[in-house]
C-alpha positions as CSV (number, residue, x, y, z in Angstrom):
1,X,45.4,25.3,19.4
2,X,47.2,22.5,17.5
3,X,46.4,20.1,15.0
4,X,45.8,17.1,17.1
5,X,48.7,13.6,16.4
6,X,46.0,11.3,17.0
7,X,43.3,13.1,14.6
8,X,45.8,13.0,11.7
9,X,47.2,9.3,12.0
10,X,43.4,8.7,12.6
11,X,42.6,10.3,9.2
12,X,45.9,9.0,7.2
13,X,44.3,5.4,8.6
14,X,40.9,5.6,7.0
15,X,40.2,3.6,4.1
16,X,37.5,5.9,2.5
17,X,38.1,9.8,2.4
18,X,35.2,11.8,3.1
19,X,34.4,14.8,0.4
20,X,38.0,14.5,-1.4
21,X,36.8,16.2,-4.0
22,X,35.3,19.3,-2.0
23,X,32.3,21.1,-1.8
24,X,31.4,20.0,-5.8
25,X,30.6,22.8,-8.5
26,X,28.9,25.9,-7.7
27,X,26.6,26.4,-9.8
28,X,25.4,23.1,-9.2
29,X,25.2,23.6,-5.2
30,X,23.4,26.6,-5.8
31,X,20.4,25.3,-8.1
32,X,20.5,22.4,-5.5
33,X,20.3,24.7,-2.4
34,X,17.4,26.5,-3.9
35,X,15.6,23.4,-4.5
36,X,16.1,21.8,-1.4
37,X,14.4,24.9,0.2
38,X,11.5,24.1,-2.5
39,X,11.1,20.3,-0.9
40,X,11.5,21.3,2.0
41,X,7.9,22.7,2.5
42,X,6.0,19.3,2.9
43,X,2.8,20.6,1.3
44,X,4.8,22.1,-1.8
45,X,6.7,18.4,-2.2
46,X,4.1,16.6,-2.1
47,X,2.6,18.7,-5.1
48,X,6.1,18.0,-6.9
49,X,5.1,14.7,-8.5
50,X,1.8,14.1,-10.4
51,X,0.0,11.1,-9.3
52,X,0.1,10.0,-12.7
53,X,3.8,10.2,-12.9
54,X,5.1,7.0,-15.3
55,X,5.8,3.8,-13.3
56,X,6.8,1.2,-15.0
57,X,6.5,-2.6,-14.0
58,X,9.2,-5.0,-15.5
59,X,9.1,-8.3,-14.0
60,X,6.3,-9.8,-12.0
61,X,7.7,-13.1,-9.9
62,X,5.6,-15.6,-7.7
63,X,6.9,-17.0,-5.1
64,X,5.8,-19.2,-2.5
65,X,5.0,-16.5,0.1
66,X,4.2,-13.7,-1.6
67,X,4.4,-11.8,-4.9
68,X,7.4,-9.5,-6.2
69,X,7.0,-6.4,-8.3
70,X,10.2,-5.3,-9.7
71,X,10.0,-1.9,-11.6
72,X,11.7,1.2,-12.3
73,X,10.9,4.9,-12.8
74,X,12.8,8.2,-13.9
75,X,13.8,9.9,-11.0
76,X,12.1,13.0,-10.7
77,X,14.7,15.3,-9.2
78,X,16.3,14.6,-13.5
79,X,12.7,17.0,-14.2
80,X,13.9,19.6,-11.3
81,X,17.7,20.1,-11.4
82,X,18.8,18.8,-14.7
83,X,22.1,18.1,-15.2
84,X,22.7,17.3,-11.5
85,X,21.9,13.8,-11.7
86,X,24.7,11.5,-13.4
87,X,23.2,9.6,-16.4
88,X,23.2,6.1,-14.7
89,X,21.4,7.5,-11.6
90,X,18.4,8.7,-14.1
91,X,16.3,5.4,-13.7
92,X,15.0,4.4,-9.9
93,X,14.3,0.5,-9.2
94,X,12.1,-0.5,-7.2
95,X,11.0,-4.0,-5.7
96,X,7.1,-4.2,-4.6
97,X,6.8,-6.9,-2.0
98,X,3.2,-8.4,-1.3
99,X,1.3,-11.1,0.2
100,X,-0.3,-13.9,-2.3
101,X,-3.3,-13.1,-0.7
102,X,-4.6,-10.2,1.4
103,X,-6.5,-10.9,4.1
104,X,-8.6,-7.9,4.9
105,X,-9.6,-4.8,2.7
106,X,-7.1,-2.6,4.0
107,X,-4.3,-3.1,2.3
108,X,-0.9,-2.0,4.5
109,X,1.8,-1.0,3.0
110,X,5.6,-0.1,4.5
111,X,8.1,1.9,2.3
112,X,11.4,1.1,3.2
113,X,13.8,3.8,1.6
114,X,17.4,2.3,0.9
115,X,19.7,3.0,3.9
116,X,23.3,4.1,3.9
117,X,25.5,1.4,2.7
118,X,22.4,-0.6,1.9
119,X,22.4,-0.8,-2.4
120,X,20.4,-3.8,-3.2
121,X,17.3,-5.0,-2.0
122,X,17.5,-8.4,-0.9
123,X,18.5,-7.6,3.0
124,X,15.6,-5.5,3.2
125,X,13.2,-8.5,1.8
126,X,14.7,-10.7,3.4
127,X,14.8,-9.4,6.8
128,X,11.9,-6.7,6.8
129,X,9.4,-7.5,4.0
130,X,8.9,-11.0,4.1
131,X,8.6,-11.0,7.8
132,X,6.2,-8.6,7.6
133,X,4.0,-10.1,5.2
134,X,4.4,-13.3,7.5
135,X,3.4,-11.4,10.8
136,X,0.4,-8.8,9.7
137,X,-0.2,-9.2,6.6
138,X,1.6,-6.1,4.9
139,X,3.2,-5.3,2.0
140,X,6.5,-3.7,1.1
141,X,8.2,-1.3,-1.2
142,X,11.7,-1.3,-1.2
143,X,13.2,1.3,-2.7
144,X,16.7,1.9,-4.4
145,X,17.8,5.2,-4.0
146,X,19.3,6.0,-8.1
147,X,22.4,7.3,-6.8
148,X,23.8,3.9,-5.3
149,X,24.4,2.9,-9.0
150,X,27.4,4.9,-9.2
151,X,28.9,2.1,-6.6
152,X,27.8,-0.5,-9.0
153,X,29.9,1.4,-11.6
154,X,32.8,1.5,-10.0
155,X,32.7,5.4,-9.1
156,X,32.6,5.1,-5.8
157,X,34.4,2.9,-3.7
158,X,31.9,2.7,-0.6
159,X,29.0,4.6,1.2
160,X,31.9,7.6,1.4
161,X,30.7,10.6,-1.0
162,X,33.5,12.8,-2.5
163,X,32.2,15.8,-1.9
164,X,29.2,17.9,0.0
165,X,26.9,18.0,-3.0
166,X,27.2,14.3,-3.6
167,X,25.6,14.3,-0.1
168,X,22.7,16.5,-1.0
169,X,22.2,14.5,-4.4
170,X,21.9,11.5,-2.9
171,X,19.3,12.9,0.2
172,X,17.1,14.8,-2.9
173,X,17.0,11.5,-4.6
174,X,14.4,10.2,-2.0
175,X,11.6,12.5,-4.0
176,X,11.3,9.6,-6.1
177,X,9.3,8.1,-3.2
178,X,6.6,10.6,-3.3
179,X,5.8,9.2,-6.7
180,X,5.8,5.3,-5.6
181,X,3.6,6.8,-2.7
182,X,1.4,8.3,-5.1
183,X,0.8,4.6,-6.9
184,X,-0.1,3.3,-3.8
185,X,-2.6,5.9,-2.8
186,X,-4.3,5.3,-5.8
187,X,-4.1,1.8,-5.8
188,X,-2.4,1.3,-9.4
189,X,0.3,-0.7,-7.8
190,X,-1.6,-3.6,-5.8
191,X,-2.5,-6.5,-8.4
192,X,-5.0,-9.0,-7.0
């Protein structure tokens, strides 16, 4: 069977290439693979990250309908596969969205993890957290997965990876939520 006319004036058409760069290195995909198979056990990743894992709080901001954490964290996958990680993807941000005033003892809380194309936080405040808080009461964390900064710097051009174990980087890079999780668990997060 032929290549297909349409598929390749399709594909010369695109703006944003998908994996130009290839698989990625091999020795890298390898350590990757076998730690993927590592968090993939639920019970084994949730052991990954110590509830005392460093979190740290770097602005606090008031605002009229609630109260914004803003923080950041070393991502934990830098402590599993070194060397994997570029340097500006080492530090995770976070925002912490949460009512002025609780009303109830149970204190809700939603983690929204940063969707694909979605690097910043303020549609996900904007849109999910603050309604939220409006409607039951709930807090938020939002998120930033620590890969997205490579688009900040200009080594990416969009959402599109260059290669497979871009992919798996940035998916892996969601273990930094098992951390925040942690916080929350334990309360350490939620300032009166």
């Amino acid at each position: 069977m032929g290549v297909s006319k349409l598929d390749v004036l399709y594909r010369k058409l695109l703006l944003t290439k998908l994996f130009i760069r290839g698989w990625g290195k091999p020795e890298d995909l390898k350590r990757i693979f076998e730690f993927r198979k590592i968090i993939g056990n639920r019970e084994k990743c949730q052991k990954l990250v110590s509830k005392d894992y460093p979190v740290f709080i770097d602005k606090v901001e008031e605002q009229s309908d609630c109260k914004i954490l803003e923080g950041h964290f070393i991502s934990p996958l830098a402590h599993y596969v070194p060397g994997v990680l570029p340097v500006e993807s080492l530090i995770a941000r976070f925002q912490f969205v949460m009512p002025r005033r609780w009303n109830s003892k149970h204190r809700p809380v939603c983690i929204h993890l940063a969707g694909t194309g979605d690097h910043h936080f303020w549609r996900r405040r904007t849109l999910m957290a603050r309604p939220m808080i409006k409607e039951a009461c709930m807090a938020s964390l939002l998120l930033e997965n620590p890969y997205y900064i490579l688009l900040w710097k200009g080594r990416h051009l969009s959402s599109s990876q260059s290669s497979l174990q871009n992919i798996e980087i940035l998916h892996m890079c969601r273990l930094g939520s098992i951390s925040m999780e942690n916080r929350i668990k334990e309360q350490s997060m939620i300032i009166e």
